[in-house]
Wavefront OBJ file of the C-alpha trace (Angstrom):
o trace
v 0.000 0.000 0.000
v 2.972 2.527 1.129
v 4.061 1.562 -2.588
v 1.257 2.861 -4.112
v 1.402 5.997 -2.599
v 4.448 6.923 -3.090
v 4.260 5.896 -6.836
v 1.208 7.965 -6.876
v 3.231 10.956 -5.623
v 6.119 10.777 -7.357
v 4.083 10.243 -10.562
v 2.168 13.768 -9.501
v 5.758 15.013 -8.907
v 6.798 14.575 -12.755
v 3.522 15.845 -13.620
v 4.346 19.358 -12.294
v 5.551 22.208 -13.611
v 7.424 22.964 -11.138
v 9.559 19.857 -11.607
v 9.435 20.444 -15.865
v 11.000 23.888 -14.778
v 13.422 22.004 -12.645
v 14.547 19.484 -15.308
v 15.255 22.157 -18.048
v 17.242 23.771 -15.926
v 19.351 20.780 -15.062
v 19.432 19.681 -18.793
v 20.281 23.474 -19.966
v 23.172 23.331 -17.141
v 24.383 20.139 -17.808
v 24.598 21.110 -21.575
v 26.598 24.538 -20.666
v 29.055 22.411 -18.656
v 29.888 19.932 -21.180
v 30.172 22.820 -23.839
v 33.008 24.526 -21.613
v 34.671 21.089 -21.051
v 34.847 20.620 -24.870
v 35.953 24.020 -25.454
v 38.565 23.393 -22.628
v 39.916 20.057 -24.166
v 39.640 21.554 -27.423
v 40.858 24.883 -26.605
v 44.062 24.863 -28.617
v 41.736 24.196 -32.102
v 39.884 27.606 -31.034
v 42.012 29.867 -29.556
v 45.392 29.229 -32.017
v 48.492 30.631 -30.189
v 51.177 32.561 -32.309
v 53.249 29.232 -32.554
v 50.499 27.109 -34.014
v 49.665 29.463 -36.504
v 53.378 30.309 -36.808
v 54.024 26.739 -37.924
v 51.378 25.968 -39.927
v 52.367 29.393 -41.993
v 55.697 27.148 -42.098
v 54.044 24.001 -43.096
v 52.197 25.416 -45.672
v 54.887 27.089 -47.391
v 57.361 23.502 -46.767
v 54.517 21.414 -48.652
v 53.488 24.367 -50.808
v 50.278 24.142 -49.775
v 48.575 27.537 -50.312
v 45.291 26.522 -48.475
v 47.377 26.247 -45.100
v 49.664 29.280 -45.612
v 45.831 30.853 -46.336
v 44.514 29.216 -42.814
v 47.253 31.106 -41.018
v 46.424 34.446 -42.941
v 42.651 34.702 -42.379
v 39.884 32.663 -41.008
v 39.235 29.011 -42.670
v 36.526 29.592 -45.705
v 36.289 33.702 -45.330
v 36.164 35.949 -48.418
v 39.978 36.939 -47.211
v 40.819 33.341 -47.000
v 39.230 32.350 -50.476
v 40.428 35.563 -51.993
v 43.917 35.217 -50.858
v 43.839 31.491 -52.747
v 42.461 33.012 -55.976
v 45.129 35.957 -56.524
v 48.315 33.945 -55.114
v 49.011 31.158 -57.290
v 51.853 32.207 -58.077
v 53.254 32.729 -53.853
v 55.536 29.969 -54.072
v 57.442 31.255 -57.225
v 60.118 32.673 -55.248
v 61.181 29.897 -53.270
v 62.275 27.246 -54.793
v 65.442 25.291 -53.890
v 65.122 27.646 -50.237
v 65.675 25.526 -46.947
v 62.708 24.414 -45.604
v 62.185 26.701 -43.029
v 59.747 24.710 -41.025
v 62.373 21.882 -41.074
v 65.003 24.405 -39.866
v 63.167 25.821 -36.956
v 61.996 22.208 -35.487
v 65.148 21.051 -35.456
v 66.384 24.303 -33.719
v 64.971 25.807 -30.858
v 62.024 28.707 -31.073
v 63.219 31.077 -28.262
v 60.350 33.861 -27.995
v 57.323 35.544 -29.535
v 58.579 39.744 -29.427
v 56.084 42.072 -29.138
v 56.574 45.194 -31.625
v 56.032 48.768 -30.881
v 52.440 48.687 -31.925
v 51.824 46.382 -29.421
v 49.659 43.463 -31.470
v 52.250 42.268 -33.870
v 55.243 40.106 -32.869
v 58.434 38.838 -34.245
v 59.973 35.176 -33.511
v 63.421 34.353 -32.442
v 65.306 31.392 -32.215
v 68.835 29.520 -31.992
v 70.297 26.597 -35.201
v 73.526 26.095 -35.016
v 74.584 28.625 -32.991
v 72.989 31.191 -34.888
v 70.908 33.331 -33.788
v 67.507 33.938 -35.964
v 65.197 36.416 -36.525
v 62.287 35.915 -38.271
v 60.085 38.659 -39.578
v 56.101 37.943 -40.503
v 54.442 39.144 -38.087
v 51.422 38.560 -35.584
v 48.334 39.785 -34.836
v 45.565 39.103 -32.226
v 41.974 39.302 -33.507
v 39.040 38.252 -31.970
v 41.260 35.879 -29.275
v 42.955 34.289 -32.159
v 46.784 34.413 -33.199
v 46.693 35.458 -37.313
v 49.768 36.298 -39.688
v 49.673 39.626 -40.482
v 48.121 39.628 -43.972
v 50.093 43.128 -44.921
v 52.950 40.788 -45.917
v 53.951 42.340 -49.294
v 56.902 40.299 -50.928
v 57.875 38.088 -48.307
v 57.733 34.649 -47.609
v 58.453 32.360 -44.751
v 61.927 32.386 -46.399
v 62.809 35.629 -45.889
v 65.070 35.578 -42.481
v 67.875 37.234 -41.219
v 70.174 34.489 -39.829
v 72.307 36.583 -37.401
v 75.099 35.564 -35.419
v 73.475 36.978 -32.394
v 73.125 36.502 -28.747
v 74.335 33.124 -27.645
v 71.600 31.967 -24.759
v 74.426 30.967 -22.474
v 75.963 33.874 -21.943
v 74.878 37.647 -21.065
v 74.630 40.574 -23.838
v 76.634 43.232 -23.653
v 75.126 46.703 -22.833
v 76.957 49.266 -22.885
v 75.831 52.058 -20.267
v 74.275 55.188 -21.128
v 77.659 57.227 -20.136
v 79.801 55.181 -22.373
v 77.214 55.522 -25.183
v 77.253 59.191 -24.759
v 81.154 59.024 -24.591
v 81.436 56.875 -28.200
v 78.506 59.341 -29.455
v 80.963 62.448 -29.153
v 84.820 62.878 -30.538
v 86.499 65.853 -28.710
v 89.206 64.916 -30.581
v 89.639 61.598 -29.075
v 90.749 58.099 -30.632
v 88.262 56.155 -29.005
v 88.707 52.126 -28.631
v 86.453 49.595 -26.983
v 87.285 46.099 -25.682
v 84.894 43.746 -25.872
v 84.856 41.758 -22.514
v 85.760 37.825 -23.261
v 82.142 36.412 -22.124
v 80.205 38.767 -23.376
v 77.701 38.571 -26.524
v 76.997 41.399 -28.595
v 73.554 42.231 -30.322
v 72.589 44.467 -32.406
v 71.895 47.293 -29.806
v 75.440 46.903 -28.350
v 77.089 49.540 -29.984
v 73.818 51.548 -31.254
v 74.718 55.135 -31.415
v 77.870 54.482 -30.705
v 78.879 57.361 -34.139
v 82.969 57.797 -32.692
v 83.896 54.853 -32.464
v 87.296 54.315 -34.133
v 88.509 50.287 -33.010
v 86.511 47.648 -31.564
v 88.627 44.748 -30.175
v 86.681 41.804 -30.159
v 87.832 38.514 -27.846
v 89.656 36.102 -29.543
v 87.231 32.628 -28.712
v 84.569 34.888 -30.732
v 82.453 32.053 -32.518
v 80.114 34.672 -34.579
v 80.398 38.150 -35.915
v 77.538 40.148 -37.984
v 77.973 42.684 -39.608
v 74.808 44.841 -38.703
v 76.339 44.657 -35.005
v 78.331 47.845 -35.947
v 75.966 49.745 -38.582
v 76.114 52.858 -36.498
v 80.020 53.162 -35.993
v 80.322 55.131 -38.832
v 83.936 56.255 -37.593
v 85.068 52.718 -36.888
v 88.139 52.076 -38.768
v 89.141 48.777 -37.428
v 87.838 45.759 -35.951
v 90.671 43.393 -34.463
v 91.153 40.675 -31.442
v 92.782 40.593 -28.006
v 94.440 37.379 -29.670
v 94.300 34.591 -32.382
v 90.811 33.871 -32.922
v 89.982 30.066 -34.297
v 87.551 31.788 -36.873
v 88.164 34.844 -38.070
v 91.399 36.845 -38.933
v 91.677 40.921 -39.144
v 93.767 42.324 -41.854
v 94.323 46.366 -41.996
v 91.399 45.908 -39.491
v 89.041 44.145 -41.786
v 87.845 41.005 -40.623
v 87.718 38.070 -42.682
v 86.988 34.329 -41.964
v 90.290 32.674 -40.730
v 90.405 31.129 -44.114
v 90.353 34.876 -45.832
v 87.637 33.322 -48.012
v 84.972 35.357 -47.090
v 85.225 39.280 -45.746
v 82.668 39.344 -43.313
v 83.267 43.111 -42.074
v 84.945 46.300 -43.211
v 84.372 48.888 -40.841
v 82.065 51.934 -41.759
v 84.781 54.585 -41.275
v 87.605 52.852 -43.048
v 89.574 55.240 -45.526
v 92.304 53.936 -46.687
v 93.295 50.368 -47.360
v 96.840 48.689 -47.566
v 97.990 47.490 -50.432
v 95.288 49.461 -52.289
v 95.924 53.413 -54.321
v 94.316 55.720 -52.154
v 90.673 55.709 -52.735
v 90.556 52.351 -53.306
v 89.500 48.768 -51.733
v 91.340 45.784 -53.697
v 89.897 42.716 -52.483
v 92.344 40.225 -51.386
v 92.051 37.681 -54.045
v 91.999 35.273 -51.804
v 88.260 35.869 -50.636
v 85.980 34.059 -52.573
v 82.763 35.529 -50.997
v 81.363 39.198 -50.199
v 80.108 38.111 -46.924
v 75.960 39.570 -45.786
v 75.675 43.039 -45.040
v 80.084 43.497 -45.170
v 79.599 46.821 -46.534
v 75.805 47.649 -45.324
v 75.893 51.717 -44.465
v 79.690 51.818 -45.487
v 80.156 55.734 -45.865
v 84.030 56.411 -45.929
v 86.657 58.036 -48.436
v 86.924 54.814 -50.667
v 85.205 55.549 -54.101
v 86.083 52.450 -55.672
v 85.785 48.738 -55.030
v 87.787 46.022 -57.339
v 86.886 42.632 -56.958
v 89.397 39.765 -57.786
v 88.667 36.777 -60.527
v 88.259 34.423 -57.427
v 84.852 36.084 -56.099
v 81.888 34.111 -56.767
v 79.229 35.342 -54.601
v 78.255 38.676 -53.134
v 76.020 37.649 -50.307
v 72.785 39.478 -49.336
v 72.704 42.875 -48.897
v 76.820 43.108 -49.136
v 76.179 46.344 -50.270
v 73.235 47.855 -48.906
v 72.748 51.736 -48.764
v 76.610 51.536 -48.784
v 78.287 55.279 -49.984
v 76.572 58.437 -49.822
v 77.909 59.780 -52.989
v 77.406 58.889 -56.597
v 80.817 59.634 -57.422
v 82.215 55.629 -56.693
v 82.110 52.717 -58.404
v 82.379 48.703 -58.338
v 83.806 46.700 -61.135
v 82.534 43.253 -60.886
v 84.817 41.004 -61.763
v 84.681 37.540 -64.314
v 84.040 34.401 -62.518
v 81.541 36.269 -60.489
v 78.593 33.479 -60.129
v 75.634 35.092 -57.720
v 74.500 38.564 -57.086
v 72.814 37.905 -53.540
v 69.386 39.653 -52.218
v 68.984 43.643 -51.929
v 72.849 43.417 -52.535
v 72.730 46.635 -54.178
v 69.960 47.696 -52.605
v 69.422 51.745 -52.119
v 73.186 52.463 -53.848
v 73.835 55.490 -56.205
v 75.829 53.606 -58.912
v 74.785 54.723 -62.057
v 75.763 52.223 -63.930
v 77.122 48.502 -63.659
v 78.257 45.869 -65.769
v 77.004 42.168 -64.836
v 79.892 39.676 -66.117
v 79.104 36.933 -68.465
v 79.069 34.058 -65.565
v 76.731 35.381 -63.186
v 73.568 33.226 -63.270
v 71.482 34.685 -60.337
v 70.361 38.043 -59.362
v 68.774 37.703 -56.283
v 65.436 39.318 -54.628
v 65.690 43.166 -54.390
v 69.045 42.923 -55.979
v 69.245 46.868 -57.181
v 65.886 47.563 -55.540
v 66.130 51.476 -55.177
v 68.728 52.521 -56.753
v 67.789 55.944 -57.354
v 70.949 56.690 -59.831
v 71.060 53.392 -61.948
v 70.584 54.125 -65.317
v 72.241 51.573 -67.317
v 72.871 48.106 -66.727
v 74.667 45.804 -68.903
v 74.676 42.332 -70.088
v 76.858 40.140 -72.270
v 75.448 39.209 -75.478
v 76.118 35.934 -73.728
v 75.344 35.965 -70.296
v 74.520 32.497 -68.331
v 72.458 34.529 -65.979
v 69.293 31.721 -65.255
v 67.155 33.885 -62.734
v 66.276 37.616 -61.554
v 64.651 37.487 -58.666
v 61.635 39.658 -57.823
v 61.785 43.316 -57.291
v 65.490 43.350 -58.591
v 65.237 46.544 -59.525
v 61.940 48.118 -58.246
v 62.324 51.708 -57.798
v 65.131 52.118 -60.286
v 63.424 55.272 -61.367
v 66.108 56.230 -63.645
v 66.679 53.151 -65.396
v 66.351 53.332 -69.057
v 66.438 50.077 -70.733
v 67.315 47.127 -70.635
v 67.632 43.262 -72.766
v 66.531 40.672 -70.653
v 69.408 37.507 -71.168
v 68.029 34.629 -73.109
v 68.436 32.235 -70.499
v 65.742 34.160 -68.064
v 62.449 32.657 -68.808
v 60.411 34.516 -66.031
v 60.027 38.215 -65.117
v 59.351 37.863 -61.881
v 56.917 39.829 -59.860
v 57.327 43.679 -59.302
v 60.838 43.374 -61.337
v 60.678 46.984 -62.705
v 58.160 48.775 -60.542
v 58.090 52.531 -60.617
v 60.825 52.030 -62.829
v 58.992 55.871 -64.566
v 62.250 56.258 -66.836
v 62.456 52.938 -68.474
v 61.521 53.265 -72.021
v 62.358 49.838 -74.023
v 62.460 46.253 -72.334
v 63.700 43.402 -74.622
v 62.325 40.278 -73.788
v 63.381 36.595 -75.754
v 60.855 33.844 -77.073
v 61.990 31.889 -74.466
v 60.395 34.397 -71.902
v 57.464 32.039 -69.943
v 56.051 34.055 -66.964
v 55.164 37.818 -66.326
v 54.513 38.150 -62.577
v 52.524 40.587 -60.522
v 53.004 44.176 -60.721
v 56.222 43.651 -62.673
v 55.954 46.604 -64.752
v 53.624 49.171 -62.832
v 53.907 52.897 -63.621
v 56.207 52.255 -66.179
v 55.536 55.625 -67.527
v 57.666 55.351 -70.370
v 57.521 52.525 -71.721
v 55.771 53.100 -75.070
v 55.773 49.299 -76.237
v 56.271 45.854 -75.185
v 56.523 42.667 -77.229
v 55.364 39.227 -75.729
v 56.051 35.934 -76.866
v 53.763 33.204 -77.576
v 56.158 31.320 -75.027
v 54.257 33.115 -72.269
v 52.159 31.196 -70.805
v 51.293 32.969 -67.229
v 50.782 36.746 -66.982
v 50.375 37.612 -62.798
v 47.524 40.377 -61.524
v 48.162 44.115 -62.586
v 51.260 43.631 -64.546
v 50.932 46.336 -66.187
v 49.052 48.504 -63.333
v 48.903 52.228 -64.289
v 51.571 51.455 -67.241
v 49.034 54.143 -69.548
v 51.365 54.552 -72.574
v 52.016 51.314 -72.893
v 51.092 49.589 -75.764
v 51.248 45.389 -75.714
v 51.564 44.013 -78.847
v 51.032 39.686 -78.171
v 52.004 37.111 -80.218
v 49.404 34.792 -78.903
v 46.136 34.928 -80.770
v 44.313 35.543 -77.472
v 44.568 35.204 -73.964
v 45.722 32.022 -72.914
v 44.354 30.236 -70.180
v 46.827 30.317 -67.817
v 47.247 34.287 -67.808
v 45.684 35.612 -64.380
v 41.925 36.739 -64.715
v 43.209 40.111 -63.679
v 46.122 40.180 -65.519
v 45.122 43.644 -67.036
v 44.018 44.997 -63.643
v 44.990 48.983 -64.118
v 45.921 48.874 -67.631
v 44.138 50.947 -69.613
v 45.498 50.746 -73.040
v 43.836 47.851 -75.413
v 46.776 45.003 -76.221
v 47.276 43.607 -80.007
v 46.748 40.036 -80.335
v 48.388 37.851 -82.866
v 51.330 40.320 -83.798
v 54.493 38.665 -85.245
v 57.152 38.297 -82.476
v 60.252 40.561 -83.328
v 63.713 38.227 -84.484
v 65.998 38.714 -81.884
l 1 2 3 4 5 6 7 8 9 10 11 12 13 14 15 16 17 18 19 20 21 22 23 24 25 26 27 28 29 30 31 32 33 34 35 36 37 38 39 40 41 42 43 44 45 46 47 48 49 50 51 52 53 54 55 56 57 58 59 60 61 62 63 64 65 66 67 68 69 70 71 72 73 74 75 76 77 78 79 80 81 82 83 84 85 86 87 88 89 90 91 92 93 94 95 96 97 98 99 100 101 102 103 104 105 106 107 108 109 110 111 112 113 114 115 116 117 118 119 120 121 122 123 124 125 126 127 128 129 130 131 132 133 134 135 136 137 138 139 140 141 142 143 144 145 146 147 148 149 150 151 152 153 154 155 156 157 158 159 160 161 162 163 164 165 166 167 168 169 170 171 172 173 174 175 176 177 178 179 180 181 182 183 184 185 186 187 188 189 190 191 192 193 194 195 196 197 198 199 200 201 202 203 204 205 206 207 208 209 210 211 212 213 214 215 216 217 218 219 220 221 222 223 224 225 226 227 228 229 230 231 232 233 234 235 236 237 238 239 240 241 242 243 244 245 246 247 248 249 250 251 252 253 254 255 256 257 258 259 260 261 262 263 264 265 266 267 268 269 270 271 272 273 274 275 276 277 278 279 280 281 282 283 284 285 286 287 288 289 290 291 292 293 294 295 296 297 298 299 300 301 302 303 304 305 306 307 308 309 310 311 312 313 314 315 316 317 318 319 320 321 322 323 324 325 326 327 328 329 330 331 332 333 334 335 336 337 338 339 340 341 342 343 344 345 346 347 348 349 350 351 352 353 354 355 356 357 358 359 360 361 362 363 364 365 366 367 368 369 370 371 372 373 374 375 376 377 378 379 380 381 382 383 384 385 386 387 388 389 390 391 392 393 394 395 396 397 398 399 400 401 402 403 404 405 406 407 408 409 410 411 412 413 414 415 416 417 418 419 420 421 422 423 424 425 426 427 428 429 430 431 432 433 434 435 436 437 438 439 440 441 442 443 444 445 446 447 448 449 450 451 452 453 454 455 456 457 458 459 460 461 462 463 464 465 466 467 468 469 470 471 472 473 474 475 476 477 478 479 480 481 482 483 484 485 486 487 488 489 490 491 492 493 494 495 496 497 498 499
C-alpha cells in the first residue's frame, strides 16, 4: 500500500511544472558544462596561439600548400581566405630550392614571440647552429585568435635574417648610457672599446655608438655580424685581443680565418693597404662578399675592385653603402651570384654584370635611385632575376633581358617611370605581378607566344604602354586580372620581333 502511494506521488511530482522547470534547468546546465569542457579540451583548435599558426604558416609554405599558408592568414573559408587562394598562385614562385624553413626551426629551438612597438604584432626568435635567428612575418591578435599579419607584401616564410646573435648561455653586452654618450661624441679623441671575453653582442650593443674608431673583439669569438656595428660610422678597425679560431683581421678588416669570405669592413675605413688611395682591392683570396660586409659603409673609398676568385656577393653586401654617386664597383669575371637587396638603395649609375653570373637575387638593385644603365653580355649564363630586382630604379632606361631568363618575376621593374624599351626573348614564360607598374615610359612591349602565365596588374597604371602579343588571345593560364589597371587595349596575334 505505502508503494502505491508513493508511486502515486512521485508520478504527480513529474507531472508538475514545477519539476518540468526544474529538469530544463538541469538539462540546460548540464549542456553549458559539457560545452566549456569541450571548449577546454579543445581549446588549442579555437584559440590558435602565435606558434600554431606560426608553424602551420611554415608548413604550408614547406609542402606548398597555399590553403594552409591561407589558414594562417585569415579565417578558414572567409572571403579573405578564399580571396587570398584566388590571386596567389603564383606565392611559391620565389622559393624554390630555399631551406625548408619549417624543417630548420623544429630542429632548432624557437626562443620567444617579441612584441613590436604597436603592441599586437610580434616577431619570432630562435637559436640553429649557434645562430641566432630572426624571423620577420608578423602577428596579430583578432578576436582571441593568433593570425599572420596579412600586410605581408613580398615576403615569404623564407625571408630571415640568420644573425650571429646573442648566444643563450651567456649575457649581452650593454653598454651604459655614459659610455654611449662618450662613443657618441669625438672631442678629438681616438676612441677604442674592448669587448669583454664572455660577453655577446647584439645588435643594440654599440647603437649610437657614431665615434667609435677600433673595436677589439675577444679572440674565442664564434660569430660576428655585420649589422652589429651599422652605427660606428667612424670605426676604422675591428681586431682581437688574440688569435681567434675563426676569423682573422687584416688592416682591421675582418675576414673568416680562411680569408675566403670578408665578413666586415668597418664603416669609417679610408684607406686600405695594399690598395691606391681611394681604393679597396679585395684580397684575391676571398671568394665571398660576406651579408651586409659593406651595409651603411660611408668612408673616403670611391672604388671597389673585386678579384677573378669572387663568386658570390652575399645578401645585402652592399646595402645603402656610400653616400655619394661619385664611386664605383667593377665586378669582376668568374663572379657566379648577385645575392638579395645586394645593391639595394646604392647610387651607382651604372654597372656591368659579367658573363658568368647566373642569379640576381630578390631586391638585388631595388632602389637605386641613380642606376641608369645596366649591362649584359650578349652571352650571359644569368638563369634567374629574382623579384623586385630593380623596383624603384626610377632612372633606369632600358634594358635586354638575357636569353636564359624565362620569367620576369613579380614587381621586377616597378616605378621604374624612366624605363623606355624592355627586350624580352621567345623563351620568356612568366610575367609576374606588378612587374611593370607605372612604367611611364615605356611606349611598347613585345610578348612571346612562349608566355604562358601573366600575374595580376602587370601592367598597373603602365598608360602609354602599348602590348603588342604574339598569342592569338589570352591564354588560359594568364591571371583573370592580368590587365588589372591597364588601360590601353593590347594587339593580339602580332608577329614576335627576331631577336
Amino acid at each position: 500500500m505505502l508503494y502505491f502511494i508513493i508511486m502515486d506521488k512521485f508520478i504527480i511530482l513529474l507531472r508538475s511544472k514545477a519539476f518540468k522547470i526544474t529538469i530544463s534547468i538541469l538539462l540546460v546546465l548540464i549542456l553549458v558544462v559539457t560545452g566549456i569542457l569541450v571548449i577546454l579540451i579543445n581549446r588549442d583548435n579555437i584559440i590558435v596561439s602565435q606558434k600554431q599558426v606560426f608553424f602551420l604558416y611554415l608548413e604550408g609554405f614547406d609542402e606548398r600548400n597555399i590553403e594552409k599558408v591561407a589558414e594562417a592568414l585569415f579565417p578558414k573559408d572567409s572571403d579573405e581566405y578564399n580571396d587570398f587562394i584566388i590571386n596567389n598562385g603564383d606565392l611559391f614562385d620565389n622559393i624554390d630550392g630555399e631551406p625548408p624553413l619549417g624543417t630548420l626551426m623544429a630542429n632548432g629551438t624557437l626562443d620567444r614571440f617579441e612584441p613590436l612597438t604597436n603592441g599586437v604584432s610580434y616577431r619570432i626568435f630562435g637559436y640553429y647552429n649557434e645562430n641566432y635567428i630572426t624571423i620577420y612575418p608578423t602577428f596579430y591578435k583578432h578576436k582571441g585568435r593568433w593570425y599572420l599579419n596579412d600586410n605581408f607584401g613580398k615576403q615569404s616564410a623564407y625571408e630571415i635574417h640568420s644573425n650571429s646573435g646573442p648566444n643563450p648561455r651567456l649575457p649581452i653586452l650593454q653598454l651604459t648610457q655614459a659610455e654611449k654618450a662618450d662613443f657618441a661624441n669625438n672631442n678629438g679623441v681616438y676612441k677604442r672599446y674592448v669587448v669583454e671575453s664572455g660577453k655577446e653582442i647584439s645588435s643594440n650593443t654599440f647603437r649610437g655608438c657614431t665615434y667609435l674608431n677600433e673595436i677589439v673583439l675577444p679572440s674565442n669569438i664564434k660569430n660576428i655580424h655585420a649589422g652589429w656595428f651599422g652605427d660606428c660610422k667612424n670605426l676604422v678597425a675591428i681586431t682581437f685581443d688574440g688569435t681567434p679560431a675563426n676569423f682573422v683581421s687584416k688592416d682591421g678588416v675582418v675576414y673568416t680565418k680562411n680569408q675566403k669570405t670578408l665578413v666586415v669592413f668597418p664603416l669609417g675605413k679610408g684607406m686600405a693597404q695594399g690598395s691606391p688611395e681611394g681604393e679597396f682591392h679585395i684580397p684575391s683570396t676571398v671568394t665571398t662578399i660576406g651579408e651586409y660586409a659593406f651595409t651603411y659603409y660611408s668612408g673616403q673609398i670611391k672604388k671597389i675592385v673585386f678579384p677573378s676568385s669572387v663568386k658570390v656577393i652575399g645578401e645585402g653586401a652592399f646595402n645603402r653603402a656610400f653616400n655619394a654617386s661619385n664611386y664605383s664597383v667593377e665586378l669582376n669575371d668568374g663572379l657566379e651570384k648577385i645575392g638579395s637587396s645586394a645593391f639595394d638603395s646604392v647610387l651607382l649609375s651604372q654597372i656591368t654584370i659579367p658573363q658568368s653570373v647566373t642569379e640576381i637575387g630578390s631586391e638585388a638593385f631595388m632602389n637605386a635611385a641613380n642606376l641608369y644603365q645596366i649591362d649584359f653580355h650578349p652571352n650571359s649564363a644569368l638563369k634567374s632575376i629574382g623579384y623586385a630586382a630593380f623596383e624603384n630604379a626610377e632612372n633606369l632606361l632600358e634594358i635586354t633581358i638575357p636569353k636564359g631568363v624565362t620569367k620576369i618575376d613579380n614587381w621586377l621593374f616597378r616605378n621604374c617611370y624612366r624605363l623606355h624599351t624592355v627586350v624580352l626573348h621567345n623563351n620568356v614564360k612568366s610575367i609576374g605581378r606588378s612587374s611593370f607598374e607605372k612604367c611611364y615610359s615605356l611606349n611598347e612591349l613585345y610578348i612571346p607566344k612562349s608566355v604562358t602565365g601573366v600575374g595580376i596588374s602587370a601592367f598597373q597604371a603602365a598608360y602609354n604602354t602599348t602590348l603588342y602579343i604574339e598569342a592569338p588571345s589570352q591564354p588560359s593560364g594568364w591571371n583573370t586580372a592580368w590587365n588589372m589597371g591597364y588601360s590601353q587595349t593590347p594587339v593580339w596575334g602580332v608577329a614576335f620581333p627576331k631577336s
